[in-house]
C-alpha positions as CSV (number, residue, x, y, z in Angstrom):
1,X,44.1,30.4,-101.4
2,X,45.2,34.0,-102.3
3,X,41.4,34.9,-102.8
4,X,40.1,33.4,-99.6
5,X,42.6,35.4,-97.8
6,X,41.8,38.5,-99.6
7,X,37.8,37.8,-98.5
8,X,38.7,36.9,-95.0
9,X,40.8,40.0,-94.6
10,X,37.9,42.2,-96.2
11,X,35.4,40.9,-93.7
12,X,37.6,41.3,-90.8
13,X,37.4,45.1,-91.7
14,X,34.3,45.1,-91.8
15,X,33.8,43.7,-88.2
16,X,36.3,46.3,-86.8
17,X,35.5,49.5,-88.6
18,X,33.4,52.0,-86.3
19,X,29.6,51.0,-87.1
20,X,27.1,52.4,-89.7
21,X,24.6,55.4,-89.7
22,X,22.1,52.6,-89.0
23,X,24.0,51.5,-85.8
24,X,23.8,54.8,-84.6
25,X,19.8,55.6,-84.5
26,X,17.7,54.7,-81.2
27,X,15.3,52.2,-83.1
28,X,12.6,50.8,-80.6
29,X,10.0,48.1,-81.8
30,X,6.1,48.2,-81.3
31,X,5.3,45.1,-79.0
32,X,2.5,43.8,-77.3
33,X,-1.4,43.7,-77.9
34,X,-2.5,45.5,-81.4
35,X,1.3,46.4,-82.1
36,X,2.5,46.1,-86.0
37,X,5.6,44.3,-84.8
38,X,7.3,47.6,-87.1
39,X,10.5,49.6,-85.8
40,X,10.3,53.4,-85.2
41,X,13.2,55.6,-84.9
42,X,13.6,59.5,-84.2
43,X,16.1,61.4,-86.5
44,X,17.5,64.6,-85.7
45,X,19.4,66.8,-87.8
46,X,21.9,69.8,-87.5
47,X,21.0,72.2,-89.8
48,X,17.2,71.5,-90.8
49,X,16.1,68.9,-93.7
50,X,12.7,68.8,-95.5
51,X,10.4,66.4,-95.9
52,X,11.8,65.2,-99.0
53,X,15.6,64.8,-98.0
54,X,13.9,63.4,-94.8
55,X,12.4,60.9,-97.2
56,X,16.1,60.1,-98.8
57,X,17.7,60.2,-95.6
58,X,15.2,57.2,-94.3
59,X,15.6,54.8,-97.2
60,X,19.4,55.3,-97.0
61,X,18.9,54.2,-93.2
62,X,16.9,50.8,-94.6
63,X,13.2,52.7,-93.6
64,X,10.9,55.3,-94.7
65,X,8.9,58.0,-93.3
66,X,6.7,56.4,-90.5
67,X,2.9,55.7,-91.8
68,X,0.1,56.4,-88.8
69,X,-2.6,54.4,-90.1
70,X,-4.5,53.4,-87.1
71,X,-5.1,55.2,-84.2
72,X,-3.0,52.8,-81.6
73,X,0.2,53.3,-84.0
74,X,-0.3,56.8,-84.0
75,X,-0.7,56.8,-80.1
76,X,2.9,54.6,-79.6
77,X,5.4,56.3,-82.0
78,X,4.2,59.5,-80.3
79,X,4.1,58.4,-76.7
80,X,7.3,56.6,-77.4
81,X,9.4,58.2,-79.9
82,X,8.1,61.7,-80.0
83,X,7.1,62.3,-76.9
84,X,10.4,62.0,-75.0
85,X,12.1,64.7,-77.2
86,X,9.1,67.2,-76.4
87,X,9.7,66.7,-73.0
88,X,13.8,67.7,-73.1
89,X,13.2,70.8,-75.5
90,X,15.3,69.0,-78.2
91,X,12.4,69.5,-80.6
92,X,11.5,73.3,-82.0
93,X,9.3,72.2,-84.2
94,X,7.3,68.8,-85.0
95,X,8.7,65.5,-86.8
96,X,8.0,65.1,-90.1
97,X,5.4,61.7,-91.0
98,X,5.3,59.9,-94.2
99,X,2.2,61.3,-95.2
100,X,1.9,63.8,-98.2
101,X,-0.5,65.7,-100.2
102,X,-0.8,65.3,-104.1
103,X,0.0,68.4,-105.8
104,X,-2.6,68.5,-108.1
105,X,-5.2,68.2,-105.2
106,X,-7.3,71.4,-105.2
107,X,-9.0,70.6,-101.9
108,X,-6.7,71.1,-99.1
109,X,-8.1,68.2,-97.1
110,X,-8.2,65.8,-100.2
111,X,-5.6,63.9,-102.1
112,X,-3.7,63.2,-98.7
113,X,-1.5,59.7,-98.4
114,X,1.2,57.8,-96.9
115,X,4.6,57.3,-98.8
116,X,6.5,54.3,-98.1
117,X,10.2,53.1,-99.4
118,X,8.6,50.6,-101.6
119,X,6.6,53.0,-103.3
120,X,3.2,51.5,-102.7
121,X,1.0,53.9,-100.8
122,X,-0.7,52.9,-98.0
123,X,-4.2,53.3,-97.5
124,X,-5.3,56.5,-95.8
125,X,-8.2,56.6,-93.7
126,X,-6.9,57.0,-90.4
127,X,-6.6,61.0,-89.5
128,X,-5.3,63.3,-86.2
129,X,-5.4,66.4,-87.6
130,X,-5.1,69.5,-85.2
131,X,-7.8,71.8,-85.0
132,X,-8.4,73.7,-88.4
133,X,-5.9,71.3,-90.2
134,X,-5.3,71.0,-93.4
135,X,-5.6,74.3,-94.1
136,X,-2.8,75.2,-96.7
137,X,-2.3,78.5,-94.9
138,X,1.3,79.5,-96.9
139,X,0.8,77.9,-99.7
140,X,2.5,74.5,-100.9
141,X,1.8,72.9,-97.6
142,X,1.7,69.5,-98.6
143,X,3.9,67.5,-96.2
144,X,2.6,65.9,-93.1
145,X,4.4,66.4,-89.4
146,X,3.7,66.7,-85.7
147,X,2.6,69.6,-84.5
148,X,4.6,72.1,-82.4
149,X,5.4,70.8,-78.8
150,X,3.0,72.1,-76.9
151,X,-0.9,71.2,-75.9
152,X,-1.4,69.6,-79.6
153,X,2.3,68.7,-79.9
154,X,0.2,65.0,-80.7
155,X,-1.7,66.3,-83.9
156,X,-0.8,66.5,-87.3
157,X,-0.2,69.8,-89.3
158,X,0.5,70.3,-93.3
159,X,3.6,72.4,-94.0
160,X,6.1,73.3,-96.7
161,X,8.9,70.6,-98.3
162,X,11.4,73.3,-97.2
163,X,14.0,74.0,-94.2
164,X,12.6,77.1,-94.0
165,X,10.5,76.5,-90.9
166,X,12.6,75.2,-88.9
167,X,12.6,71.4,-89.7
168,X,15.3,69.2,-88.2
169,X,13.6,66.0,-87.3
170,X,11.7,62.9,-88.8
171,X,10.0,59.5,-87.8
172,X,11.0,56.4,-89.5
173,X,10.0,53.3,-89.9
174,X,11.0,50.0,-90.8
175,X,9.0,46.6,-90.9
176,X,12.0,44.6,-90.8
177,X,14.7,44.8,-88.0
178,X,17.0,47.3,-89.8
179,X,20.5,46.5,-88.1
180,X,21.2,42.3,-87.5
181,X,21.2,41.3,-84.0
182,X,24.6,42.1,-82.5
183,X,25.3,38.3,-81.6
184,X,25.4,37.7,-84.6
185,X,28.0,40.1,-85.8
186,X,30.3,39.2,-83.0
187,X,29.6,35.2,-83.6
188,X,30.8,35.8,-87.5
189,X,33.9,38.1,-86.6
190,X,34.7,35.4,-83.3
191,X,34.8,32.8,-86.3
192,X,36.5,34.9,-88.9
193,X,39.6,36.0,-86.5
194,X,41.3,32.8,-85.7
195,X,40.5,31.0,-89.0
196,X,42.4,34.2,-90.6
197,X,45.4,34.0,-88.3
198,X,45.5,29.7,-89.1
199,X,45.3,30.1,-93.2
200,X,48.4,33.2,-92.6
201,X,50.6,30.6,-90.8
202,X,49.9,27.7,-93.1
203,X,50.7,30.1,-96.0
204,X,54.2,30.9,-94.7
């Protein structure tokens, strides 16, 4: 009886503490005709992050780095996700995408792919570079983002794995619904409350 207690009382906290990191991020799923049925999120941070924190950071949130492999995708998440953000001035400098360049690639236009949590590349063939992209121009630039918010704000650009530039965003993704539906939180702690308060007054 003591141990049932003890898990009922744990799970009660856990229904009333303030909710997670994941709670907190503006997921919005890709519906309708051609749509991957994935979950996009955009992640802002206060004092810059580069593309492989942002990579951490995503796991840590139950996604990874978001993967553009078609054309459509690649329309949506920025229409949808990026977009908005260009529009209020929140974003100095492009989002970073999953997508990363091999460092022993001596081509600057080669070796490119996408990174997911799992580990298991996806297959890169789909490209929106921005005029005269790839083109490796400081040296190390193998990480894939958005370009600057602007007139190619939509295309892709290769840049450092540093802070340095003024990086404070990311796109994640996530093929699975990464928080559980809220009615079923409050169904669980509805259950969990009285049946607490009935074992406490048997116990006495």
């Amino acid at each position: 009886m003591r141990q049932i207690l003890l898990l009922m009382l744990l799970l009660l906290v856990v229904c009333t503490v303030t909710p997670g990191a994941a709670d907190s991020i503006n997921w919005v799923k890709w519906t309708g005709d051609g749509s991957n049925g994935h979950w996009y999120a955009l992640v802002s941070t206060i004092n810059g992050i580069s593309w492989t924190d942002a990579k951490r950071d995503a796991g840590k949130y139950g996604g990874y780095l978001a993967t553009l492999t078609s054309e459509g995708e690649d329309y949506w998440v920025f229409s949808w996700i990026v977009k908005p953000a260009y529009n209020t001035g929140s974003l100095v400098y492009g989002p970073w995408l999953g997508g990363y360049r091999k460092a022993e690639s001596t081509e600057h236009d080669g070796g490119w792919q996408w990174d997911t949590v799992e580990g298991t590349p996806e297959t890169w063939s789909y490209t929106n570079w921005n005029i005269g992209e790839p083109n490796n121009v400081f040296g190390g630039e193998n990480s894939l983002h958005y370009f600057l918010p602007g007139t190619n704000g939509s295309k892709w650009n290769d840049a450092p794995d540093s802070t340095q530039y003024g990086f404070r965003n990311y796109v994640m993704e996530s093929n699975v619904s990464p928080v559980p539906e809220a009615g079923t939180v409050v169904a669980v702690c509805s259950i969990l409350s009285p049946s607490f308060l009935f074992f406490r007054r048997r116990r006495k």
